[in-house]
ROPA-216296 format. One record per residue (C-alpha): residue number from 1; x, y, z. Coordinates in steps of 0.5 Angstrom, whole numbers, plus 500, padded with zeros to 3 digits. Layout:
BEGIN
atom resi:NUM; c1:X; c2:Y; c3:Z
...
This chain:
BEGIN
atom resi:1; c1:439; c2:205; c3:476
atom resi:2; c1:445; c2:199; c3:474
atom resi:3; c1:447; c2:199; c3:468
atom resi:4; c1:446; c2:192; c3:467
atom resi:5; c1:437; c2:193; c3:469
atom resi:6; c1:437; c2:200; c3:464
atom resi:7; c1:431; c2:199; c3:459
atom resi:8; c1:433; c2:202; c3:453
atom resi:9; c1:428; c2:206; c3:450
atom resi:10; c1:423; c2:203; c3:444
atom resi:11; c1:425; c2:209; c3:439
atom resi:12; c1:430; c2:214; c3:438
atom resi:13; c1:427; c2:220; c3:432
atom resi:14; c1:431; c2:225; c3:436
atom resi:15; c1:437; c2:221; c3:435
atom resi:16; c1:436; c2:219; c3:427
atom resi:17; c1:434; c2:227; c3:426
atom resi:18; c1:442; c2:228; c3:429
atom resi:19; c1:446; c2:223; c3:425
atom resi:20; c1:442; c2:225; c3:418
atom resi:21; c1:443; c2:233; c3:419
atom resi:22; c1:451; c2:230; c3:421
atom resi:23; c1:451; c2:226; c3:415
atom resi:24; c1:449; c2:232; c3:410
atom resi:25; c1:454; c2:237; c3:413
atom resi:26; c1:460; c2:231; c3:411
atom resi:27; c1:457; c2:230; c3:404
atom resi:28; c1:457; c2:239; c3:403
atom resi:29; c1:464; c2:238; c3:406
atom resi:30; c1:465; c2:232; c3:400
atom resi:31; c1:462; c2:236; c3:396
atom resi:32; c1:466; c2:242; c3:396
atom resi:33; c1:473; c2:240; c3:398
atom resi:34; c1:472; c2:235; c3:390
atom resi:35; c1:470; c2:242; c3:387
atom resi:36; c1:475; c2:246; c3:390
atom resi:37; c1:481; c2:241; c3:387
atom resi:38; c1:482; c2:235; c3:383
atom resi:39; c1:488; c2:234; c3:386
atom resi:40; c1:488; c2:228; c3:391
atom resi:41; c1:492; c2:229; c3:397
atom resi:42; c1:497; c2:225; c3:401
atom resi:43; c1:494; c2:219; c3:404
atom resi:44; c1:489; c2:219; c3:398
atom resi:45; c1:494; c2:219; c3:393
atom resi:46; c1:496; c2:213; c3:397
atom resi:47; c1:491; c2:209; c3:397
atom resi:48; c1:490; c2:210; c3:389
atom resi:49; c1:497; c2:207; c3:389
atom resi:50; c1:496; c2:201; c3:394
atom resi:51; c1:489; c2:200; c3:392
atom resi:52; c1:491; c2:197; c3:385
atom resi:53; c1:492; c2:191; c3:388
atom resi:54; c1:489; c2:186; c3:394
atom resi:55; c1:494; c2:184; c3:398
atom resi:56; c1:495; c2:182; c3:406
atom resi:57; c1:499; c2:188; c3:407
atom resi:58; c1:501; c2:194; c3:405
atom resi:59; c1:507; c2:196; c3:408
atom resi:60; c1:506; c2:199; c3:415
atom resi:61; c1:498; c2:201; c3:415
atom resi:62; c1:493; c2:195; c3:416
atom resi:63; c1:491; c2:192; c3:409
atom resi:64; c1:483; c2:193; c3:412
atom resi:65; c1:481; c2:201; c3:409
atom resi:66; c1:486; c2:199; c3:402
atom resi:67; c1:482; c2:193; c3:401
atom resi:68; c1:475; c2:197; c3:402
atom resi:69; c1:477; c2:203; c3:397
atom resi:70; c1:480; c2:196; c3:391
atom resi:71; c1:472; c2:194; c3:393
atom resi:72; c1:469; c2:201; c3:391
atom resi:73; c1:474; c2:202; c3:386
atom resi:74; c1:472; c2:196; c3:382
atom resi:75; c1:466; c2:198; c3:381
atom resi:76; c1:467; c2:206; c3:380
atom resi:77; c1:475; c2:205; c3:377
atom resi:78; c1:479; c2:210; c3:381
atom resi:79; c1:476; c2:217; c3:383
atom resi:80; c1:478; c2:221; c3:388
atom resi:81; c1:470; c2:224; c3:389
atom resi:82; c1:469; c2:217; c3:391
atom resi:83; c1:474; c2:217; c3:396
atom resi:84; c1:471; c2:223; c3:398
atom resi:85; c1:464; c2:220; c3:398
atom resi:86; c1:467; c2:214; c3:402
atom resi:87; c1:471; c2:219; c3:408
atom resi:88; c1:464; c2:222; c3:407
atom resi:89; c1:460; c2:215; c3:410
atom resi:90; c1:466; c2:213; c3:415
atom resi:91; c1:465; c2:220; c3:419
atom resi:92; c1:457; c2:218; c3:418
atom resi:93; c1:458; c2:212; c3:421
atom resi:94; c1:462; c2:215; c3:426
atom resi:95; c1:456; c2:219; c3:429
atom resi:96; c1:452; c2:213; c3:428
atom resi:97; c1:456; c2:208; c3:433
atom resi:98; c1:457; c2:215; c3:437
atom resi:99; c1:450; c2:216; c3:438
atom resi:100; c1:449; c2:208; c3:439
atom resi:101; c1:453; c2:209; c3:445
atom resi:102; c1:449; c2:214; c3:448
atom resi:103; c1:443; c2:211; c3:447
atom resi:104; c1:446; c2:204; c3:451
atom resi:105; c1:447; c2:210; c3:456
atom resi:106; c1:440; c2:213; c3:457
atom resi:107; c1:442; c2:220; c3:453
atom resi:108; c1:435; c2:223; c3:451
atom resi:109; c1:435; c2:228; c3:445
atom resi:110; c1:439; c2:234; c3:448
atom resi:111; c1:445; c2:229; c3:450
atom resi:112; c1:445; c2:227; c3:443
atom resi:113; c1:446; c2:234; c3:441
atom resi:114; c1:451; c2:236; c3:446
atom resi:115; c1:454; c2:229; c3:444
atom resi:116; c1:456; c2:231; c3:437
atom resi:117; c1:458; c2:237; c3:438
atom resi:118; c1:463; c2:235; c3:442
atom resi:119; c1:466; c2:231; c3:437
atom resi:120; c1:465; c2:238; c3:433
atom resi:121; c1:469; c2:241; c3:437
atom resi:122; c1:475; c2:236; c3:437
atom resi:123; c1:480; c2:239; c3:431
atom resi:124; c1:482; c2:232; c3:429
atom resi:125; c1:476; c2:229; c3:428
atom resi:126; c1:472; c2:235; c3:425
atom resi:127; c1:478; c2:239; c3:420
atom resi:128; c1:484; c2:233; c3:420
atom resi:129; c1:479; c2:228; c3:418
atom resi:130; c1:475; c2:231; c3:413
atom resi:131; c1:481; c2:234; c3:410
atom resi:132; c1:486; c2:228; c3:409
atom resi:133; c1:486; c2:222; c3:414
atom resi:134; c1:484; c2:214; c3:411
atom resi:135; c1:487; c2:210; c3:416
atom resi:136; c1:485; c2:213; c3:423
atom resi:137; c1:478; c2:214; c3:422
atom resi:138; c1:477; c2:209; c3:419
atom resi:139; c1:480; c2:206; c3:426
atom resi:140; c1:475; c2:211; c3:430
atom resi:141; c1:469; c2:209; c3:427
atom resi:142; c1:471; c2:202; c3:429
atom resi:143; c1:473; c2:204; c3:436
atom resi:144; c1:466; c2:207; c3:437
atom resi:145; c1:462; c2:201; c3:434
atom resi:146; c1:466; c2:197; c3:439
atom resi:147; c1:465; c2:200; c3:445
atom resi:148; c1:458; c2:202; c3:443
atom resi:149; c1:458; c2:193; c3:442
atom resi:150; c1:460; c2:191; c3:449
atom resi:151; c1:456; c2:196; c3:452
atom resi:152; c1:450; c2:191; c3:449
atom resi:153; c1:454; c2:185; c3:450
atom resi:154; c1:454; c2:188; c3:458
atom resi:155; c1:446; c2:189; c3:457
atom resi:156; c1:443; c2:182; c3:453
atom resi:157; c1:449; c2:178; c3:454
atom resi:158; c1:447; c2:175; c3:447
atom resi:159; c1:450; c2:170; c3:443
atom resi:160; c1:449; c2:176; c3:438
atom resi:161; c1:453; c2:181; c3:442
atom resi:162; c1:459; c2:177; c3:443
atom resi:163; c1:459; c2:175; c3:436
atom resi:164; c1:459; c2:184; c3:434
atom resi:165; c1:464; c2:184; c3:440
atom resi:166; c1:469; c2:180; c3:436
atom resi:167; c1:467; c2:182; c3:429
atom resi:168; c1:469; c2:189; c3:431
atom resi:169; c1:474; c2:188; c3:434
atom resi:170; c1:478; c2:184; c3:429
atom resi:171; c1:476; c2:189; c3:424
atom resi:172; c1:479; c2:195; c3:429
atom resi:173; c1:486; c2:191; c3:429
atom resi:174; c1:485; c2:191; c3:421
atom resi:175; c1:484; c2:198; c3:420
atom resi:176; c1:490; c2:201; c3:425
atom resi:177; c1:494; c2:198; c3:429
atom resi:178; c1:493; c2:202; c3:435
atom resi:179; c1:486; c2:200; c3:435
atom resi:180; c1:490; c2:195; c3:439
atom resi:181; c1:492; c2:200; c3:445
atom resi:182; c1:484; c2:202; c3:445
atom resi:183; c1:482; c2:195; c3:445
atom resi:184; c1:487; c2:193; c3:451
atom resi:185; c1:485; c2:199; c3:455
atom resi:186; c1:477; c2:196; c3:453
atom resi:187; c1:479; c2:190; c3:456
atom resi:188; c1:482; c2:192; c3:463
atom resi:189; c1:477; c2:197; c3:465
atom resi:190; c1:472; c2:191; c3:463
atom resi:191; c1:475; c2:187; c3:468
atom resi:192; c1:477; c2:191; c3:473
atom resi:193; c1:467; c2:192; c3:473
atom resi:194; c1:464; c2:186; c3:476
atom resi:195; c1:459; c2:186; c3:472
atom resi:196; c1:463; c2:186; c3:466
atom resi:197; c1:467; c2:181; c3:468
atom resi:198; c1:462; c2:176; c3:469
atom resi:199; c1:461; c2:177; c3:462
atom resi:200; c1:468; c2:176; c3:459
atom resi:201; c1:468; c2:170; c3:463
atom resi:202; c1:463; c2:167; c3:461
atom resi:203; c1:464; c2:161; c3:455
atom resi:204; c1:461; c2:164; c3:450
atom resi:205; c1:467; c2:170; c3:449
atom resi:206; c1:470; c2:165; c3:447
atom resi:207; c1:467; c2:166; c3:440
atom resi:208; c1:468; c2:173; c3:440
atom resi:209; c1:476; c2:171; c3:440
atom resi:210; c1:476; c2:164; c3:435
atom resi:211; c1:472; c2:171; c3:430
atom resi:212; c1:478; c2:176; c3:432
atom resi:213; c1:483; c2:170; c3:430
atom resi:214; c1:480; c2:168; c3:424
atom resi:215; c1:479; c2:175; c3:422
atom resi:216; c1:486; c2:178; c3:423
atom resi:217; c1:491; c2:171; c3:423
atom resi:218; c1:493; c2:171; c3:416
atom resi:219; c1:495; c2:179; c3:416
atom resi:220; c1:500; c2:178; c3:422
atom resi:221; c1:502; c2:172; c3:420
atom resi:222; c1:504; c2:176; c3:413
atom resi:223; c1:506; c2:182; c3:419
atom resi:224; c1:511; c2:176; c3:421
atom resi:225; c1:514; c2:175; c3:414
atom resi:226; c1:514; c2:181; c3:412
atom resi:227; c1:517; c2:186; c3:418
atom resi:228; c1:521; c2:191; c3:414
atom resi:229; c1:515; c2:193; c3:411
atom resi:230; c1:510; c2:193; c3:417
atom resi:231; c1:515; c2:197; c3:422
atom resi:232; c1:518; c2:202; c3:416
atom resi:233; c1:513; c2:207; c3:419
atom resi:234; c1:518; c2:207; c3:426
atom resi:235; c1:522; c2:214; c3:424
atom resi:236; c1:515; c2:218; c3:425
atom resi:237; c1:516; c2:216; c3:432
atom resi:238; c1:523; c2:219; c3:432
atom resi:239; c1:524; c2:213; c3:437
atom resi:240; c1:531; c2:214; c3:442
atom resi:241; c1:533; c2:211; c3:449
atom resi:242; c1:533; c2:213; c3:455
atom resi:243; c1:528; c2:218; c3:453
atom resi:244; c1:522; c2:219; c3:458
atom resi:245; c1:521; c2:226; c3:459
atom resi:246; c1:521; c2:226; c3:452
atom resi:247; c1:516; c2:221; c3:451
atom resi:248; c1:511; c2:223; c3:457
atom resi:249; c1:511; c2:231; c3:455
atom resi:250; c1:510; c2:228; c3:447
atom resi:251; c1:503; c2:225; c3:450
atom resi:252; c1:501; c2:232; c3:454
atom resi:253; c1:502; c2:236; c3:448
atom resi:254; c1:499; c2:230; c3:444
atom resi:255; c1:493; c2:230; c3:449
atom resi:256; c1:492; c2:238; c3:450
atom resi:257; c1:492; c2:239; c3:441
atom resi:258; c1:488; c2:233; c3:441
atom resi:259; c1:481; c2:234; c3:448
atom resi:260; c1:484; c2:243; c3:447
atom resi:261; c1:478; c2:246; c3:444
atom resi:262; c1:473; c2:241; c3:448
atom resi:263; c1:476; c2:242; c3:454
atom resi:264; c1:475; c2:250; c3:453
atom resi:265; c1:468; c2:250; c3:451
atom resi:266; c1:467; c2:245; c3:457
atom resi:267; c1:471; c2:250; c3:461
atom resi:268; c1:466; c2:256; c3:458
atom resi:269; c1:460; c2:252; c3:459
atom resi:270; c1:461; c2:250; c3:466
atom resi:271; c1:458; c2:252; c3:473
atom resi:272; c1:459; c2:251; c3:480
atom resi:273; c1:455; c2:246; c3:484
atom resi:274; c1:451; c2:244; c3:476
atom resi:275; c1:455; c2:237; c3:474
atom resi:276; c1:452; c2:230; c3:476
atom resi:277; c1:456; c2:226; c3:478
atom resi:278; c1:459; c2:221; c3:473
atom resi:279; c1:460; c2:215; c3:477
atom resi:280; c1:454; c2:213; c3:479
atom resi:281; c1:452; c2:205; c3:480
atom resi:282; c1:459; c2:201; c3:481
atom resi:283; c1:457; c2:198; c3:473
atom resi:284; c1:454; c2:204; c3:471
atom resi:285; c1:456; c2:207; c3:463
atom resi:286; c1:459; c2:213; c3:466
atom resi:287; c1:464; c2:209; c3:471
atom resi:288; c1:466; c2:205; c3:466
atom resi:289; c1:468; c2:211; c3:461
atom resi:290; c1:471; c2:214; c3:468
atom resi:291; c1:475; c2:208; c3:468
atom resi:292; c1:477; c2:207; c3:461
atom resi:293; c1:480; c2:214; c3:461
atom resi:294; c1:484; c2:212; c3:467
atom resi:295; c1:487; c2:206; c3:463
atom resi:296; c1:488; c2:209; c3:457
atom resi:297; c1:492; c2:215; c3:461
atom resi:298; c1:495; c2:210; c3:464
atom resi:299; c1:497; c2:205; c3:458
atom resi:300; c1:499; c2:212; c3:455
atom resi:301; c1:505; c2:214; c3:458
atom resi:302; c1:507; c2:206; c3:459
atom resi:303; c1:508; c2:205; c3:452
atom resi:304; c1:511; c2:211; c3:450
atom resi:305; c1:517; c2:210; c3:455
atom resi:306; c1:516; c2:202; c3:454
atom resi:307; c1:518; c2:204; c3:446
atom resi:308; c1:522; c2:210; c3:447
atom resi:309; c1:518; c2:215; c3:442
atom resi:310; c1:519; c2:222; c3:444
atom resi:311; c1:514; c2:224; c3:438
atom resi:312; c1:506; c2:223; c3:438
atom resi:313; c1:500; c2:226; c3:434
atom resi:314; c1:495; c2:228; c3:436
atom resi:315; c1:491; c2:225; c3:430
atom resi:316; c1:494; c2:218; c3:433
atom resi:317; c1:489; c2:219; c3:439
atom resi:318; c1:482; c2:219; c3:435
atom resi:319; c1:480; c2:212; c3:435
atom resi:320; c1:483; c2:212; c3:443
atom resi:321; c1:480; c2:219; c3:445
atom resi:322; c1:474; c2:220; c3:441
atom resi:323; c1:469; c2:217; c3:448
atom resi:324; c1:471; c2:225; c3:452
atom resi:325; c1:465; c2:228; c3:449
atom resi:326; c1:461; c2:223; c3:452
atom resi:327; c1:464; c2:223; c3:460
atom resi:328; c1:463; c2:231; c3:459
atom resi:329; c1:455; c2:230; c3:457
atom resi:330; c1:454; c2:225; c3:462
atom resi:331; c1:458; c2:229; c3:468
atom resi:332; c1:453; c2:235; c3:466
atom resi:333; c1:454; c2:241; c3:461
atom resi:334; c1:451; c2:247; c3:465
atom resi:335; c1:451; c2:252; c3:460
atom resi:336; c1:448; c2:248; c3:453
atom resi:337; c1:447; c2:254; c3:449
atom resi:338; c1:455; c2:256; c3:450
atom resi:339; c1:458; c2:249; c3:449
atom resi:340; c1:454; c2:249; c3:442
atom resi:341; c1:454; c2:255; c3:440
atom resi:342; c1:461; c2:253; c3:439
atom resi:343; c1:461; c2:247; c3:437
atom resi:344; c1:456; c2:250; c3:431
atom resi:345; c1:462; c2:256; c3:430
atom resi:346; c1:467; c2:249; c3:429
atom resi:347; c1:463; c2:247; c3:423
atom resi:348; c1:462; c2:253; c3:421
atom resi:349; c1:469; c2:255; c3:420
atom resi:350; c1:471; c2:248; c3:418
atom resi:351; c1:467; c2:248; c3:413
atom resi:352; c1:469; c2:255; c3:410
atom resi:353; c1:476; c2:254; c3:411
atom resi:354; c1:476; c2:246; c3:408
atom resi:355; c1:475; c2:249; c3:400
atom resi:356; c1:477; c2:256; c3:402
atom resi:357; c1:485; c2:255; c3:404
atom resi:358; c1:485; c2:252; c3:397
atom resi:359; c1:481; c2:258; c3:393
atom resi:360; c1:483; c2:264; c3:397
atom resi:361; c1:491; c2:261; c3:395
atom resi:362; c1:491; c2:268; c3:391
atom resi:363; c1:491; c2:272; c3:396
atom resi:364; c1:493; c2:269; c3:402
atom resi:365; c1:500; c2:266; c3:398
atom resi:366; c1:500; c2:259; c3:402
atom resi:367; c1:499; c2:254; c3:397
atom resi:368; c1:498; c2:247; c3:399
atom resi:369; c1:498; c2:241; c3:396
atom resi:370; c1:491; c2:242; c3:393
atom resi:371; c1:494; c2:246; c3:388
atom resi:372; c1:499; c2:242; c3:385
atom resi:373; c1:496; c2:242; c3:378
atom resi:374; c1:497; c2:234; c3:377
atom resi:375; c1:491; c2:232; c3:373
atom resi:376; c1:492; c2:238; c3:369
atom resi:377; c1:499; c2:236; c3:367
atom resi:378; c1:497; c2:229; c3:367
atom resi:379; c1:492; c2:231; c3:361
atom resi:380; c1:497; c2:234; c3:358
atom resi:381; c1:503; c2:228; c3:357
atom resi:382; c1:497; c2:224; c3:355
atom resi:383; c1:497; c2:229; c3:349
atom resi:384; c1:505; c2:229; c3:348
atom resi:385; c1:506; c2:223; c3:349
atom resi:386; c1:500; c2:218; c3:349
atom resi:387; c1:496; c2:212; c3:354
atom resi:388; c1:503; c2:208; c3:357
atom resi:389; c1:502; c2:201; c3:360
atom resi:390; c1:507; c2:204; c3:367
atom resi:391; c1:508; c2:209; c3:370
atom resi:392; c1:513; c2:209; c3:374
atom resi:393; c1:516; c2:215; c3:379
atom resi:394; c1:519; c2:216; c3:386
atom resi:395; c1:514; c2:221; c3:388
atom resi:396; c1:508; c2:216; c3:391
atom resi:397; c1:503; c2:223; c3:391
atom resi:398; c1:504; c2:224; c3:383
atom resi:399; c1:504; c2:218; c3:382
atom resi:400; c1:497; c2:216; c3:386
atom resi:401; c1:495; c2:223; c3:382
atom resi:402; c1:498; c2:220; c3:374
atom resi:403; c1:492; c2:214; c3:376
atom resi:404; c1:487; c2:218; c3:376
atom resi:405; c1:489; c2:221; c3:369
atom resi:406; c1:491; c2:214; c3:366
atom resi:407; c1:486; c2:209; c3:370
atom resi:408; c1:488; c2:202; c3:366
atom resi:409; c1:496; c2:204; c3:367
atom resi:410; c1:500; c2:200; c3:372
atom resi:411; c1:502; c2:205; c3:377
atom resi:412; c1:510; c2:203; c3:380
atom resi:413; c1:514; c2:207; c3:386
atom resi:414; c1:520; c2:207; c3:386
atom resi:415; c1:525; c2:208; c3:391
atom resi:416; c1:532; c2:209; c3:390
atom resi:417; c1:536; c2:209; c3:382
atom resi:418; c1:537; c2:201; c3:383
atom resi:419; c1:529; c2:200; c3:384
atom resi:420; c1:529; c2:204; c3:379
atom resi:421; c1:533; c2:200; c3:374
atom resi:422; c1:530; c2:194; c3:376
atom resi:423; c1:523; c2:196; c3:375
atom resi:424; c1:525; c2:198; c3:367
atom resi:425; c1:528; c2:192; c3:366
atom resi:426; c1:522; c2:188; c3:369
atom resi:427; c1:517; c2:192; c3:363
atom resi:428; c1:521; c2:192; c3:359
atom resi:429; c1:515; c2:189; c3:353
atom resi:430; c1:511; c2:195; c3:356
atom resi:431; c1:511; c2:202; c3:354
atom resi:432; c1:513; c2:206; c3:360
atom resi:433; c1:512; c2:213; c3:363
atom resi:434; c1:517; c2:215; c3:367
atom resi:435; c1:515; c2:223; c3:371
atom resi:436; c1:517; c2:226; c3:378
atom resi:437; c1:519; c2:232; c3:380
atom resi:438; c1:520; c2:236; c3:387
atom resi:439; c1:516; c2:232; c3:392
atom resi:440; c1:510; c2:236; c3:392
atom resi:441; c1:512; c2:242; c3:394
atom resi:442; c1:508; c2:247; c3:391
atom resi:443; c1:511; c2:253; c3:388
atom resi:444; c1:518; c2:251; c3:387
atom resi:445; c1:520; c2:249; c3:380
atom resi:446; c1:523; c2:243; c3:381
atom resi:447; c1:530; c2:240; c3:380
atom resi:448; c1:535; c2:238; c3:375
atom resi:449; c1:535; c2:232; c3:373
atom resi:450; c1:537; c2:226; c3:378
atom resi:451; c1:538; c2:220; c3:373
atom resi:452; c1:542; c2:222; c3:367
atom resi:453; c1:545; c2:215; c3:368
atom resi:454; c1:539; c2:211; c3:369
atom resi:455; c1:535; c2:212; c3:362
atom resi:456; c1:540; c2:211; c3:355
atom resi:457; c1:537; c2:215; c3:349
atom resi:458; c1:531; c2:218; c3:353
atom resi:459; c1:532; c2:225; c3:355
atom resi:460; c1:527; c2:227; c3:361
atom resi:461; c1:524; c2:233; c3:358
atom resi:462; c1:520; c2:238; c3:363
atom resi:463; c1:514; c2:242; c3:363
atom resi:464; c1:511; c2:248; c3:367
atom resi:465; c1:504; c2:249; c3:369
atom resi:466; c1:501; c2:254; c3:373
atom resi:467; c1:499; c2:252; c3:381
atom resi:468; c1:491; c2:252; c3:381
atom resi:469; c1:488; c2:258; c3:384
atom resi:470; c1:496; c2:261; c3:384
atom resi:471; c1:498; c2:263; c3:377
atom resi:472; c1:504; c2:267; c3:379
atom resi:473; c1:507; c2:260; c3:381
atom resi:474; c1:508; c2:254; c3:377
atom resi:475; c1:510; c2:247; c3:378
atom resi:476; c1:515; c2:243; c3:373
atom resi:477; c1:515; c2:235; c3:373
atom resi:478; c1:520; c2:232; c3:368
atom resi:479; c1:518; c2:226; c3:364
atom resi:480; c1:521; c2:221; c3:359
atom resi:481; c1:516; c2:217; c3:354
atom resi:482; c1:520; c2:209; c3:354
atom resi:483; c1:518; c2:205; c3:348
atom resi:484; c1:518; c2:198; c3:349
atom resi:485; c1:525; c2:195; c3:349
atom resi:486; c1:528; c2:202; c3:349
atom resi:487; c1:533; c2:202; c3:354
atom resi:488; c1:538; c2:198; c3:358
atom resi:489; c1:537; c2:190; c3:357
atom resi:490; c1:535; c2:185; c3:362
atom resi:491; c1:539; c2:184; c3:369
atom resi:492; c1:540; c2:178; c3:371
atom resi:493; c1:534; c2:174; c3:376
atom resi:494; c1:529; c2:179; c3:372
atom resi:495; c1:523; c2:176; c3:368
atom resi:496; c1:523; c2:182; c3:361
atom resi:497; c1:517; c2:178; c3:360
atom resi:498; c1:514; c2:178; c3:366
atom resi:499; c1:507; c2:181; c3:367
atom resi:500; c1:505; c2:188; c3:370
């Protein structure tokens, strides 16, 4: 039947009992990642840095993910458990969008299943997700609402469903730019179908641009004036010329990393003459899926040459890949019990693995960021040396973690001695914590003093404090408590006066 024509079922039970069992497993993760450390990780100790202001951009990242953790920080204050709780409700509303797709697809309860343990089985949505992603999720649960919004624009064709497309789409280029390469790829397959293509044509898509411009104009336009920030990322792309091998090759690995353990379950469930065939209709869900896959590993390796990136994530690909699982159930998956018996496996183990790798610490020798004793050493400098105004440091996951002991202080990352300097002479009315120490690496006791030069009468002191889990190692930071008006006078050009 067209895809087009399909009447959608009046009730769904089946897929509300799926998406509520996938919302309790991400909760339980929550639960016992917050439970296991009360350090916050990377991107998390980002995000409690970025996330003291509301600005129209944050560097090299969309301002979309920082804004919504400023929301909920200003009606909890800063917590990590609430950043836990927020990935929580992302990764639920990731199912959701999924399940939604596989609706508009005619998928009965057993697909529905199938369909979300396929996403089980993709590593970088089960484990990297739930252990430290922000951004990227973020980005994919957008991309999942967004295919599953043309999907319906494709069936109603509704003022309704062209406003959701733009919507979505414009919050998608807030969340991550890559959203861009997914929301290009959508574009093309839809054009490249008849009955997609009348859709897109129609005056009433005009709206859903004049919504996506609206929404992501006065970003870019900071975006413009502010290009050192948003390309200071570039170097994770290890960019050369005449690199096309590499970047081709960074894209295989990048993909195998990315569908590896997917495909292999589906390789293990699969029996000859059993798959349905995919295509279906010409303006069917599983052609134009089919389609958009193609697009997608064509435009791939098209901008990577394009760009000359040599080095590709995996994780890069989740809000561009996430659809696999749903061409595989649509092609036929002939041995469900396999394909979700492994799937339950993936779960299983990721939820023992993502508090164990910090717990069993002791046994095992591998300390991880988790263990670093911040919060514990926060509490003790706010012992010694009291509740600063700043607390500056050139270690942005230390200092995202000092908010979460000293949530009314101002948090500055600095860069280089000049920044630093400067940002000590700009509080220089305000009492001032400075620390830092070895870059997070845990289990290393830190390094000698770098700024003898930097501070006049105030000594950086050290203190060593136990890893979590791992008491045989200890960690050192080093820190100075700065008095108001203790240090070196006013450059010119800085406001001493000037409000953190």
């Amino acid at each position: 039947m067209n895809f087009q024509e399909r009447v959608l079922p009046g009730r769904s039970s089946g897929a509300t009992w799926i998406w509520l069992a996938a919302t309790a497993y991400f909760v339980f993760n929550a639960l016992t990642l917050g439970l296991a450390s009360p350090t916050a990780d990377l991107d998390q100790a980002q995000q409690l840095v970025l996330s003291q202001d509301l600005s129209l951009g944050y560097g090299a990242q969309p301002p979309l993910y920082t804004w919504l953790v400023n929301l909920l920080f200003s009606i909890t204050g800063p917590d990590r458990l609430v950043l836990l709780a927020f990935k929580a409700l992302l990764l639920s509303a990731l199912v959701l969008g999924v399940l939604k797709a596989g609706r508009e697809l005619g998928f009965d309860a057993r697909q529905q299943v199938l369909l979300v343990m396929g996403l089980a089985l993709i590593p970088s949505l089960i484990w990297e997700a739930q252990r430290d992603l922000t951004h990227t999720v973020l980005a994919t649960v957008i991309s999942a609402w967004t295919l599953w919004s043309l999907f319906r624009l494709h069936r109603t064709g509704s003022w309704m469903s062209y406003l959701l497309f733009g919507l979505l789409a414009g919050l998608g280029l807030l969340s991550k730019y890559n959203f861009g390469v997914f929301l290009a790829a959508l574009l093309l397959a839809a054009f490249s179908m008849p009955g997609f293509r009348q859709r897109l044509f129609s005056p009433r898509v005009l709206v859903s641009l004049a919504l996506v411009g609206l929404i992501t104009l006065p970003h870019f336009l900071w975006a413009m004036g502010h290009a050192d920030q948003a390309l200071a990322s570039q170097h994770k792309f290890e960019i050369q010329e005449r690199a096309f091998f590499a970047g081709i090759w960074a894209v295989v690995l990048a993909s195998l990393a990315f569908l590896g353990p997917l495909l292999l379950a589906y390789g293990l469930s699969w029996r000859p003459g059993v798959a349905a065939r995919i295509a279906g209709a010409p303006d069917s869900g599983g052609a134009f899926l089919l389609r958009l896959l193609l697009v997608l590993l064509a435009l791939l390796p098209i901008l990577v040459i394009a760009s000359g990136t040599t080095h590709v994530k995996d994780r890069w690909l989740q809000p561009l890949l996430f659809f696999v699982p749903m061409l595989l159930v649509m092609r036929g998956i002939a041995k469900p019990r396999v394909f979700m018996g492994i799937g339950v496996l993936m779960m299983l183990v990721t939820a023992l693995l993502l508090p164990g790798r910090t717990l069993w610490a002791s046994w095992t020798g591998a300390a991880k960021r988790p263990h670093l004793p911040y919060v514990q050493m926060g509490a003790a400098l706010r012992t010694t040396a009291g509740v600063p105004d700043v607390i500056i440091s050139p270690q942005e996951l230390l200092a995202g973690n000092m908010r979460l002991v000293f949530p009314d202080a101002r948090i500055e990352v600095v860069e280089s001695k000049m920044a630093l300097r400067d940002r000590l002479r700009h509080y220089a009315k305000r009492n001032v914590l400075f620390i830092t120490d070895n870059g997070g690496l845990a289990g290393k006791a830190g390094y000698s003093n770098p700024y003898p030069d930097v501070f006049k009468g105030n000594a950086l002191s050290g203190l060593d404090w136990p890893l979590l889990y791992v008491p045989a190692m200890k960690h050192r930071v080093y820190w100075a408590a700065i008095k108001s008006d203790s240090r070196l006078g006013p450059s010119p050009g800085i406001n001493r006066n000037a409000a953190p």
